[in-house]
KEPA-823535 format. One record per residue (C-alpha): residue number from 1; residue in one letter; x, y, z. Coordinates in nm, 2 decimals. Layout:
N
+------+-------+--------+--------+--------+
: vonu : vexza :   east :  north :     up :
+------+-------+--------+--------+--------+
:  NUM :     A :      X :      Y :      Z :
...
+------+-------+--------+--------+--------+
//
This chain:
155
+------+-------+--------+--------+--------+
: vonu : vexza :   east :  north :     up :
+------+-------+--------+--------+--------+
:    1 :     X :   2.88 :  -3.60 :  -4.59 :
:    2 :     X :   2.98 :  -3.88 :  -4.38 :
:    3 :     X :   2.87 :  -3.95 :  -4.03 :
:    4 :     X :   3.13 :  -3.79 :  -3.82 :
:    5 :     X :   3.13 :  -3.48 :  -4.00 :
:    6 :     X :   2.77 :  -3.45 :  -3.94 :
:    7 :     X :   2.79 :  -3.57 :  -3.59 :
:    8 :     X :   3.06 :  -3.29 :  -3.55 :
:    9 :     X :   2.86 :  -3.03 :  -3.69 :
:   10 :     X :   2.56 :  -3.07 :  -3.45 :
:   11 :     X :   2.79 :  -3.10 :  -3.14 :
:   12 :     X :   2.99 :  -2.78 :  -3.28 :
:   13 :     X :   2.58 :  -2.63 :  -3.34 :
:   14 :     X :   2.42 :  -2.73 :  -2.97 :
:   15 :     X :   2.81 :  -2.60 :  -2.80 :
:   16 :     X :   2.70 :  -2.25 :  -2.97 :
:   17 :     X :   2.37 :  -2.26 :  -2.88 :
:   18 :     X :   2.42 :  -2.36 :  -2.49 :
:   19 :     X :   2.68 :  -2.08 :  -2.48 :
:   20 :     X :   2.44 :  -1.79 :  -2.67 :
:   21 :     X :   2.16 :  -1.90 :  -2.39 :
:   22 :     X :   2.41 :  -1.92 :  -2.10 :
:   23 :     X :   2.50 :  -1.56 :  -2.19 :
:   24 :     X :   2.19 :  -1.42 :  -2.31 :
:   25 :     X :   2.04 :  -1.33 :  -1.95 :
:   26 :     X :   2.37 :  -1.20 :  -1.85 :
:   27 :     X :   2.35 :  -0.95 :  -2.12 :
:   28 :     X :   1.96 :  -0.86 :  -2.03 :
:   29 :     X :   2.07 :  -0.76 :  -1.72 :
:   30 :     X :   2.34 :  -0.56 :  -1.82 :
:   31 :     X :   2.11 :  -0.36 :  -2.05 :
:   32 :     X :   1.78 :  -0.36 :  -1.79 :
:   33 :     X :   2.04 :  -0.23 :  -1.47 :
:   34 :     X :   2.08 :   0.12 :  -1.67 :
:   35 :     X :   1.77 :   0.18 :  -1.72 :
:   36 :     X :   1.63 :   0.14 :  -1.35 :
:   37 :     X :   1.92 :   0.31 :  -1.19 :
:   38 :     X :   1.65 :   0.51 :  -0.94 :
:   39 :     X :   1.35 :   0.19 :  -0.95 :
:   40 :     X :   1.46 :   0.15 :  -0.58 :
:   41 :     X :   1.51 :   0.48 :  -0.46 :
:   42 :     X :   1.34 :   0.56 :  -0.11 :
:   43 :     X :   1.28 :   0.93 :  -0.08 :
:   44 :     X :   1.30 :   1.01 :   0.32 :
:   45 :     X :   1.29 :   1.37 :   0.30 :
:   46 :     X :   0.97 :   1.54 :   0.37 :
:   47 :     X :   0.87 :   1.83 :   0.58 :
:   48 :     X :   0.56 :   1.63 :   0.71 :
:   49 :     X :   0.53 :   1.57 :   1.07 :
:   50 :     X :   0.25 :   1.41 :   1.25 :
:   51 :     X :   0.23 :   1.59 :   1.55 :
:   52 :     X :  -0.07 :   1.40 :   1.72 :
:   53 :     X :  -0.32 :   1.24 :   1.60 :
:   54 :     X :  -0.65 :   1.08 :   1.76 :
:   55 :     X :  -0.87 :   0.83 :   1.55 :
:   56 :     X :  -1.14 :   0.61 :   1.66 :
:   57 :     X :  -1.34 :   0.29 :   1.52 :
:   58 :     X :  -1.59 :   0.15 :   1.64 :
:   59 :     X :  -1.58 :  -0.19 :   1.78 :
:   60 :     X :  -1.80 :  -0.51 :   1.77 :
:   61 :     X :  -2.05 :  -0.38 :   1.45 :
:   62 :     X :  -2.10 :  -0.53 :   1.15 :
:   63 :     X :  -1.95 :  -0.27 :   0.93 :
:   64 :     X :  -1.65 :  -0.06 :   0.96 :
:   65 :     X :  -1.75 :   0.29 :   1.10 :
:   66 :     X :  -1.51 :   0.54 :   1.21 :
:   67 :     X :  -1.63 :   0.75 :   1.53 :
:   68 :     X :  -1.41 :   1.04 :   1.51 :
:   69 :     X :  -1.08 :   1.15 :   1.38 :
:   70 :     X :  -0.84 :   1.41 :   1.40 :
:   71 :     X :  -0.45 :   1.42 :   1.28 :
:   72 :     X :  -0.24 :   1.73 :   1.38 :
:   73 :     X :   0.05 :   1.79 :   1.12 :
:   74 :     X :   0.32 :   2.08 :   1.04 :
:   75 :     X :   0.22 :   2.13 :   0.69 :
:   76 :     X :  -0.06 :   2.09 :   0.46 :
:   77 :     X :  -0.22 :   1.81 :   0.36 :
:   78 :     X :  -0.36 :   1.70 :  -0.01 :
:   79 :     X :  -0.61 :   1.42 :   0.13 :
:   80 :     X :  -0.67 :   1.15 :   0.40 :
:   81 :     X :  -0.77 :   0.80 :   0.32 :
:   82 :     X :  -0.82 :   0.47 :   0.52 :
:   83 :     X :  -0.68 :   0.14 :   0.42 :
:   84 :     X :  -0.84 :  -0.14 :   0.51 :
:   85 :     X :  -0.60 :  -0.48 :   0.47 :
:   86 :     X :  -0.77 :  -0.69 :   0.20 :
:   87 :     X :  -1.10 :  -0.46 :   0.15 :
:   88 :     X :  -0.94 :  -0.16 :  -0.03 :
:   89 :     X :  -0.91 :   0.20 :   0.01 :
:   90 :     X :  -1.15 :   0.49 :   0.12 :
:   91 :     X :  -1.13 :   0.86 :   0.12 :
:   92 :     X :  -1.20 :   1.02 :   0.41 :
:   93 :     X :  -1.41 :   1.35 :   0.42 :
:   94 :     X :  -1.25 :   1.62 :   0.69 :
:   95 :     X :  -1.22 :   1.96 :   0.76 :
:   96 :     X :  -0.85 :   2.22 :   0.83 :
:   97 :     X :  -0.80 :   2.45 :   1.05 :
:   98 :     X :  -0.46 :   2.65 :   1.21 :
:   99 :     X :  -0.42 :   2.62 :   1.57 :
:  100 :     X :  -0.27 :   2.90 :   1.77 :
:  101 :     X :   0.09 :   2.73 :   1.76 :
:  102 :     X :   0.05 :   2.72 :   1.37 :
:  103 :     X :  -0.02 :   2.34 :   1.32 :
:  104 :     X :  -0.31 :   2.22 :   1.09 :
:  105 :     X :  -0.56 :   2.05 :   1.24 :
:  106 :     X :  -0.77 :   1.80 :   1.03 :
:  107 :     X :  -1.09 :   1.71 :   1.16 :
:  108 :     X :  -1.24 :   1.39 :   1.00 :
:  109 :     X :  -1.63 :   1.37 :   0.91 :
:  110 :     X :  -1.72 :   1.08 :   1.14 :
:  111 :     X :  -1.84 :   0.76 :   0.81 :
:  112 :     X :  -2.03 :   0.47 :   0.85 :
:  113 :     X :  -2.02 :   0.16 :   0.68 :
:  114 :     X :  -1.69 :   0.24 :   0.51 :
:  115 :     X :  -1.67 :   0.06 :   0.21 :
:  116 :     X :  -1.95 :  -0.08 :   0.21 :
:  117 :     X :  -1.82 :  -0.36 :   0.35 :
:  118 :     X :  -2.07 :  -0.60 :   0.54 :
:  119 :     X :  -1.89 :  -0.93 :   0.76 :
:  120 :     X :  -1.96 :  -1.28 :   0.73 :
:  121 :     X :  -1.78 :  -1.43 :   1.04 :
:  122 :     X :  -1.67 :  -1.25 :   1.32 :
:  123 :     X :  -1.29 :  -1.18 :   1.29 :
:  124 :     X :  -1.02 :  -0.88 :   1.36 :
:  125 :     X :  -0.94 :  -0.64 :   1.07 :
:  126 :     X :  -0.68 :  -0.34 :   1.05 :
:  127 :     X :  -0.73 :   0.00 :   0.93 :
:  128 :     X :  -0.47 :   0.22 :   0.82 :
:  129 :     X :  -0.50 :   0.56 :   0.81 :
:  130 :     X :  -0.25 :   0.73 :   0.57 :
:  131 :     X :  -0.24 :   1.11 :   0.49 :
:  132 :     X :  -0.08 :   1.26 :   0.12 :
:  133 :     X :   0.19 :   1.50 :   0.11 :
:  134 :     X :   0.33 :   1.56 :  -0.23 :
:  135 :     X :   0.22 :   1.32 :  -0.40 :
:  136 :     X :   0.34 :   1.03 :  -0.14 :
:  137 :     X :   0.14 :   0.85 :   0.09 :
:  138 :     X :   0.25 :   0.86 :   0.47 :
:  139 :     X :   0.08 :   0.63 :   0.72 :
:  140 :     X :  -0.04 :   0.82 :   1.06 :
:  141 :     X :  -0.18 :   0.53 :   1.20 :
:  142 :     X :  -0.29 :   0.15 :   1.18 :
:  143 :     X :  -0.61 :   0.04 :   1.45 :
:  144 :     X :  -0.71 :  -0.35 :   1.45 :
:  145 :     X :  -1.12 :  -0.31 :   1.47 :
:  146 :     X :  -1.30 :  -0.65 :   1.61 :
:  147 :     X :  -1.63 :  -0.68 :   1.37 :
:  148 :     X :  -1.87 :  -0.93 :   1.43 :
:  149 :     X :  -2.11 :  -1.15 :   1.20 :
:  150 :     X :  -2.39 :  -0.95 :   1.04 :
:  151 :     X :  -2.54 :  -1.33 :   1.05 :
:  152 :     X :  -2.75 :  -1.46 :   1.37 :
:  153 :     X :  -2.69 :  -1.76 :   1.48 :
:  154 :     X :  -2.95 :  -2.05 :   1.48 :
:  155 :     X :  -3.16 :  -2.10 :   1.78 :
+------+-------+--------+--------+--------+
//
């Protein structure tokens, strides 16, 4: 083979192969946007409604204790849990009970040292309490809780 028809193979070889990868995401997506028609599907209807709600932390400790809690909703809940922004979740112990207007009333168990988290530096955190409902997660509330240094400072 002489040189030009060699040069013109490998310029005819790299066109083909530029073209197969310019083309080969395009066709990935085509196949991948079937297939998660309903990936980013928000489902707004519920029958949940937080009527009230009253939750407490306490302030200035150097663990994460909830006081007292109570969330009044329309329907019945599966479970309450706290989130705490970068320490993780917690369920919450409570009670249920009917109220003469026929809302459920869930009394939370009053928890110390939730978990089991113990703070370095004094610093402002935020607690979300969330509530399920078939099978979703619903946020009631989120409370920013000062905690201070479980370390004394030199004297």
């Amino acid at each position: 083979m002489s040189k030009k028809k060699k040069m013109n193979i490998l310029i005819w070889v790299l066109s083909v192969f530029l073209v197969v990868s310019a083309l080969l995401p395009i066709f990935t997506s085509l196949g991948r946007r079937n297939e998660n028609k309903t990936d980013n599907v928000v489902i707004t209807d519920v029958d949940l409604d937080i009527v009230d709600y009253s939750i407490e932390f306490q302030q200035n400790s150097m663990t994460i204790n909830l006081l007292s809690g109570e969330i009044t909703t329309n329907e019945r809940i599966d479970n309450v849990f706290v989130n705490v922004n970068g320490y993780g979740c917690q369920d919450l112990s409570y009670s249920q009970s009917v109220n003469a207007d026929g809302y459920n009333i869930f009394t939370i168990t009053p928890t110390s040292n939730i978990l089991s988290s113990a703070f370095a530096y004094d610093c402002k955190i935020t607690a979300d309490i969330y509530v399920e409902y078939a099978n979703r997660s619903h946020k009631v509330v989120s409370k920013d809780i000062d905690v201070r240094s479980c370390w004394t400072n030199p004297y």
